[in-house]
C-alpha positions as CSV (number, residue, x, y, z in Angstrom):
1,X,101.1,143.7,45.5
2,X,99.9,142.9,49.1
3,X,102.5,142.9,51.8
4,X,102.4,139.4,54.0
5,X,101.3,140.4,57.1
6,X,104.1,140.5,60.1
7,X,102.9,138.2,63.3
8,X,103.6,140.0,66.9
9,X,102.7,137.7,69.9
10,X,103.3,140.2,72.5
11,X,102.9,140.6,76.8
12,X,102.5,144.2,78.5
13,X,100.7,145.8,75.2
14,X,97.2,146.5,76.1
15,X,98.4,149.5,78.3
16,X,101.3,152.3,78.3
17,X,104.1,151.6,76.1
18,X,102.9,148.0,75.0
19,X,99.6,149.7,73.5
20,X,101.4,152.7,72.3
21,X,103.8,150.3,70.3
22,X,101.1,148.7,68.9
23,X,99.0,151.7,68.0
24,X,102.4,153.1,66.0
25,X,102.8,149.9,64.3
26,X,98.4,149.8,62.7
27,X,99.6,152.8,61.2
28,X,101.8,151.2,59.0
29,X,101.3,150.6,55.4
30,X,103.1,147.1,56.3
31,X,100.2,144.6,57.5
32,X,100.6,143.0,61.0
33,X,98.8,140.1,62.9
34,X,98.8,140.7,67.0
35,X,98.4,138.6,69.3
36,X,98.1,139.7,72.6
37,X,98.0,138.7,76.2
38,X,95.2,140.4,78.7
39,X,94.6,139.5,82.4
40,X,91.2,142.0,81.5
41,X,90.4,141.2,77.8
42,X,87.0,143.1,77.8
43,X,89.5,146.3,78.8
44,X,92.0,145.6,76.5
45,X,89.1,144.8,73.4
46,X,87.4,148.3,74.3
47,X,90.5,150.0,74.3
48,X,92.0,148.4,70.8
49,X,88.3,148.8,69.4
50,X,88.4,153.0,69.8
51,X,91.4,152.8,67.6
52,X,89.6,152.3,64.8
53,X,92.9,150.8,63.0
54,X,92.3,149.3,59.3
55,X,90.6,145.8,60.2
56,X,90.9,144.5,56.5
57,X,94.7,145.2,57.0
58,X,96.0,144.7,60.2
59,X,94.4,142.1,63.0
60,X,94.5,141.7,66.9
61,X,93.4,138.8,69.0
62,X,93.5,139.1,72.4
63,X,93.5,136.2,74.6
64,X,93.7,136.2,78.8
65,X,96.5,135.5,80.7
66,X,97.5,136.5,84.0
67,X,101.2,136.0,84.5
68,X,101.7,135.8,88.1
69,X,99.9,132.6,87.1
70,X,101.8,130.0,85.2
71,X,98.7,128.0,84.5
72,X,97.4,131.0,83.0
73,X,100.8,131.1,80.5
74,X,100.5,127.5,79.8
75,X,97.1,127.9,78.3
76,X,98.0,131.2,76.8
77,X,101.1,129.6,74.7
78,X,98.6,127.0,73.7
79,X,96.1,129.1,72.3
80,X,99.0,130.9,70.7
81,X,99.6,128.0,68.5
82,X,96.4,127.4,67.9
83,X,95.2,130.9,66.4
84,X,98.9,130.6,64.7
85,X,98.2,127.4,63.0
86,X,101.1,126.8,60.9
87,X,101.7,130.8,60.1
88,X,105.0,132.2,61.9
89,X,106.2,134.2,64.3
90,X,107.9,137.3,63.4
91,X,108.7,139.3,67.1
92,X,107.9,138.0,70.3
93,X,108.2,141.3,72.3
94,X,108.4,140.4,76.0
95,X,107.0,143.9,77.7
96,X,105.2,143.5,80.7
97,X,106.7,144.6,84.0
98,X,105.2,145.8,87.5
99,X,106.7,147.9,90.0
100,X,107.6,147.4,93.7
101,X,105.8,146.9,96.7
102,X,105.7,147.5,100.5
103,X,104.0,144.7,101.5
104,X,105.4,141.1,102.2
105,X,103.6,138.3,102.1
106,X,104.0,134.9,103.2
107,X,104.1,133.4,99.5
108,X,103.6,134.8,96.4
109,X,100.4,134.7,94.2
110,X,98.9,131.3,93.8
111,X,101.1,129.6,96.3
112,X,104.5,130.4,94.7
113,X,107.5,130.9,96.5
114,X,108.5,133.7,94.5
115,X,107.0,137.1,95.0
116,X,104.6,138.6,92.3
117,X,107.4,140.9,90.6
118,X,109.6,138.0,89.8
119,X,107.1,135.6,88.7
120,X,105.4,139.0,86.2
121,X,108.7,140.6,85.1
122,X,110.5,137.3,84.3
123,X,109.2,133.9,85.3
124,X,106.2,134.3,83.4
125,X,107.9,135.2,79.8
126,X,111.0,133.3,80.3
127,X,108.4,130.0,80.5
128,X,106.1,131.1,77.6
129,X,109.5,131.7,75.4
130,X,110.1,127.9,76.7
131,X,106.5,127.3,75.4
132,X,107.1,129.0,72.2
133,X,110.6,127.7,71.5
134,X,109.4,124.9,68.6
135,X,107.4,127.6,67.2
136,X,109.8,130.4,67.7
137,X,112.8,128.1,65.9
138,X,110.9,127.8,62.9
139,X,110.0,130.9,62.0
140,X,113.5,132.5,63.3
141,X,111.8,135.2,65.5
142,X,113.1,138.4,66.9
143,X,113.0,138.4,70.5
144,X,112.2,141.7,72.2
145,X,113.1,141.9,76.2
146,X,112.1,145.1,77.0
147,X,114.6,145.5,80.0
148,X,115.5,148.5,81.8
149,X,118.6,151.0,83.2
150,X,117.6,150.0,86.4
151,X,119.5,147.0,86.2
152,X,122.2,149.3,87.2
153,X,120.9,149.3,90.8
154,X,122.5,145.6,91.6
155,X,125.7,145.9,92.6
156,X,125.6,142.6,95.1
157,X,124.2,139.3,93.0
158,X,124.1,137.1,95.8
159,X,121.3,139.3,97.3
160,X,119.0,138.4,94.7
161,X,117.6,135.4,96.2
162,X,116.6,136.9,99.0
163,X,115.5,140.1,97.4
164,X,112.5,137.8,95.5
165,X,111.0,135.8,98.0
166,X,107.4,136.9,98.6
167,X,108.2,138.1,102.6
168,X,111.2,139.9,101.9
169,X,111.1,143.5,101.5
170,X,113.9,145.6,100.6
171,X,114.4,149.0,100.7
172,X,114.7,151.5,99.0
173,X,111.4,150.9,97.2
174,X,112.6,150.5,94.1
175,X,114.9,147.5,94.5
176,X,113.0,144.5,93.9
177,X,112.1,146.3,90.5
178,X,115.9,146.3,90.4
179,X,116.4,143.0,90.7
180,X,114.0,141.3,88.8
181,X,114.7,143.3,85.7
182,X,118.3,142.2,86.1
183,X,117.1,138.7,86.4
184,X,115.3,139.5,83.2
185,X,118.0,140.7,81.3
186,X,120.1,137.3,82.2
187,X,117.2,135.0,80.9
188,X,117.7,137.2,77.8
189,X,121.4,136.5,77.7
190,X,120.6,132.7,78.6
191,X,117.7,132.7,75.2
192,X,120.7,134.5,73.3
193,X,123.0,131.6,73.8
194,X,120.6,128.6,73.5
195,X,118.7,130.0,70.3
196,X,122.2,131.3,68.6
197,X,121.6,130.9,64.7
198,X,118.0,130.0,65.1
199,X,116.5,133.7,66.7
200,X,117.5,137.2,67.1
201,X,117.6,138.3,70.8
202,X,117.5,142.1,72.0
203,X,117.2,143.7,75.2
204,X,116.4,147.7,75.2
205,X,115.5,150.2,77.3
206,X,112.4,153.0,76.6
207,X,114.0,155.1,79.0
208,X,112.4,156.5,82.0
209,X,109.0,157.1,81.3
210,X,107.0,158.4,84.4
211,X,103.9,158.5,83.0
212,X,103.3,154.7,82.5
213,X,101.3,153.0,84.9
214,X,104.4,150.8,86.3
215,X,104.2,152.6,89.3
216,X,100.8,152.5,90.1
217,X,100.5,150.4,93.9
218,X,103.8,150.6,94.5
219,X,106.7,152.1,96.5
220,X,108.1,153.3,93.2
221,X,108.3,157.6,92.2
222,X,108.8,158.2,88.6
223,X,109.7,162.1,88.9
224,X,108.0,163.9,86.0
225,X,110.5,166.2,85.9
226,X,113.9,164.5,85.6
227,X,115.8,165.6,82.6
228,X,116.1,162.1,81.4
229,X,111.9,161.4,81.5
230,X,110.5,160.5,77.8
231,X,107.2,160.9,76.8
232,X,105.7,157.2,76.0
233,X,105.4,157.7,72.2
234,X,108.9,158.1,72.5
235,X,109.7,155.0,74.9
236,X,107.7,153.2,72.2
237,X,110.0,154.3,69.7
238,X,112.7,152.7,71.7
239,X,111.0,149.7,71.6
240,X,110.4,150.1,68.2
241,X,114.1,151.0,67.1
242,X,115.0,146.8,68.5
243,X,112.3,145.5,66.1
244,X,114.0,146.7,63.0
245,X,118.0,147.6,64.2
246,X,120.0,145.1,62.1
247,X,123.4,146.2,62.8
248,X,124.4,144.2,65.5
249,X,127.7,144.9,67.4
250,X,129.9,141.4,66.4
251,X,130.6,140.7,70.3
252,X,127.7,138.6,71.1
253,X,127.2,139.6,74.6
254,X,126.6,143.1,73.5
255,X,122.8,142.8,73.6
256,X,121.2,145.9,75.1
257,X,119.7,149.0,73.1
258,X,119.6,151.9,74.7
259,X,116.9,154.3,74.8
260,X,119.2,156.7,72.6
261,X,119.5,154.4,70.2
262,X,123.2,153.3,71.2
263,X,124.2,149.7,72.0
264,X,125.2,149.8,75.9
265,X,128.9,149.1,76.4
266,X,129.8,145.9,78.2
267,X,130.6,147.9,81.6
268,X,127.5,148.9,82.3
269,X,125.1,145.3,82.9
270,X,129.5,143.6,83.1
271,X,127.3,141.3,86.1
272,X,125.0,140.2,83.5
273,X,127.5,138.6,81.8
274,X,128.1,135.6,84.1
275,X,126.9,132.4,82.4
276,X,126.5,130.7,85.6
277,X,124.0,133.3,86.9
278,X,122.4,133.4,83.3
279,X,121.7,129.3,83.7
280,X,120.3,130.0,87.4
281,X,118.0,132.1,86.9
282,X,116.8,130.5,83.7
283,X,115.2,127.5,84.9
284,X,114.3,125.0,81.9
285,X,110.3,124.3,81.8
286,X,110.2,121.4,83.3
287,X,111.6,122.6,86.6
288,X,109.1,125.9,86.3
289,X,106.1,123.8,86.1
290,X,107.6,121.5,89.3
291,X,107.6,124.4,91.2
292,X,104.7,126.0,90.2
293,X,102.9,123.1,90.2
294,X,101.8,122.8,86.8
295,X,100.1,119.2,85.8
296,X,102.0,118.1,82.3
């Protein structure tokens, strides 16, 4: 008997981890649909093409996006639905991220007020889950937010605002990285709450992988040689280990996966736990497309 294929509409996967997730996964007896995002879609097409994964099995469509442009995710989302017709979605795995950079700028990409690492490592997927949310109900998806232990480096919240405006700069290198990936985790407490019964919501960590490209432009040093560093088949694991981990701890705010394959204790993201913070930084879609100046 034929397995129904599994639908994965997926950001961040036509490079590092993403891409290594998804080449684990075509090995699979089990059949899977992808659909994936792509600011360079000839790129990403070469690179699934040399794969040479079983085409009468599994399937991957690859559409552009770039997500420091919500125009770009609004027409994504809607091509989304149309390739998906009235099949469902099984994961939405919310991977993309980009490092830190010297450089301020008077706005961000596109005219935003927000600088590019906010708008790519959250912005972005928190308004194509918005976008997806009709979709994502029905079919009572699993939500991957691939987050990060560097949500450990805020220790002041009220600093955030500051830290993400396009001409602000902090130091050291790494902290805007910090802070948006903690911004990140709170939109995934925030989609926890509002989609509670309806969608399964999980943060996790790969680890620290240094050999990803996360780094590449930026102030950001991955040291190769840090006990803790992972190879990327393994970070992918990680990733992996939230798409199929059923035993979820019974306090709800427990969310986060660790790279070990432990659920974090409370302590360590305790500031994500504000609900106030989660509804700031998870503006509704209407109030994204305002600002970003997005026709309806």
């Amino acid at each position: 008997m034929t397995s129904i294929a599994k639908t994965v509409v997926a950001t961040g996967a036509t490079s590092g981890l993403g891409f290594e997730l998804v080449k684990q996964l075509l090995v699979q007896s089990q059949p899977y649909n992808f659909i994936l995002g792509a600011r360079n879609t000839k790129a990403a097409q070469t690179a699934y093409d040399g794969l040479k994964f079983d085409n009468t099995k599994h399937n991957v469509t690859i559409l552009p996006v770039e997500l420091d442009n919500m125009k770009t995710v609004k027409t994504f989302a809607q091509q989304i639905l149309e390739t998906l017709g009235k099949s469902k979605i099984d994961y939405l795995l919310l991977n993309a991220g980009t490092g830190s950079k010297k450089t301020p700028a008077p706005q961000g990409p596109y005219g935003s007020k927000w600088c590019e690492q906010y708008l790519v490592n959250h912005l972005s997927q928190h308004y194509l889950t918005h976008l997806l949310r009709q979709k994502l109900e029905e079919s009572r998806s699993r939500i991957v937010v691939v987050s990060s232990g560097a949500i450990r480096g805020v220790k002041d919240t009220s600093l955030l605002d500051e830290g993400v405006k396009p001409d602000t700069i902090t130091e050291p290198g790494f902290q805007v990285y910090n802070d948006t990936k903690f911004i990140q985790l709170l939109g995934a407490h925030w989609w926890r709450r509002q989609l509670q019964g309806k969608c399964t919501v999980v943060a996790v960590s790969p680890g620290l992988i240094p050999s990803t490209g996360l780094s590449r432009g930026s102030a950001m040093h991955l040291p190769t040689d840090h006990p803790d560093a992972k190879s990327v088949p393994e970070g992918a694991q990680s990733i992996l280990r939230a798409f199929t981990r059923d035993d979820f701890p019974e306090d709800p705010d427990q969310i986060f996966l660790t790279s070990w394959g432990e659920w974090w204790s409370k302590d360590v993201f305790a500031l994500s736990l504000d609900k106030a913070l989660q509804d700031k930084w998870s503006p509704s879609k209407e109030q994204i497309e305002k600002e970003e100046g997005i026709s309806a």
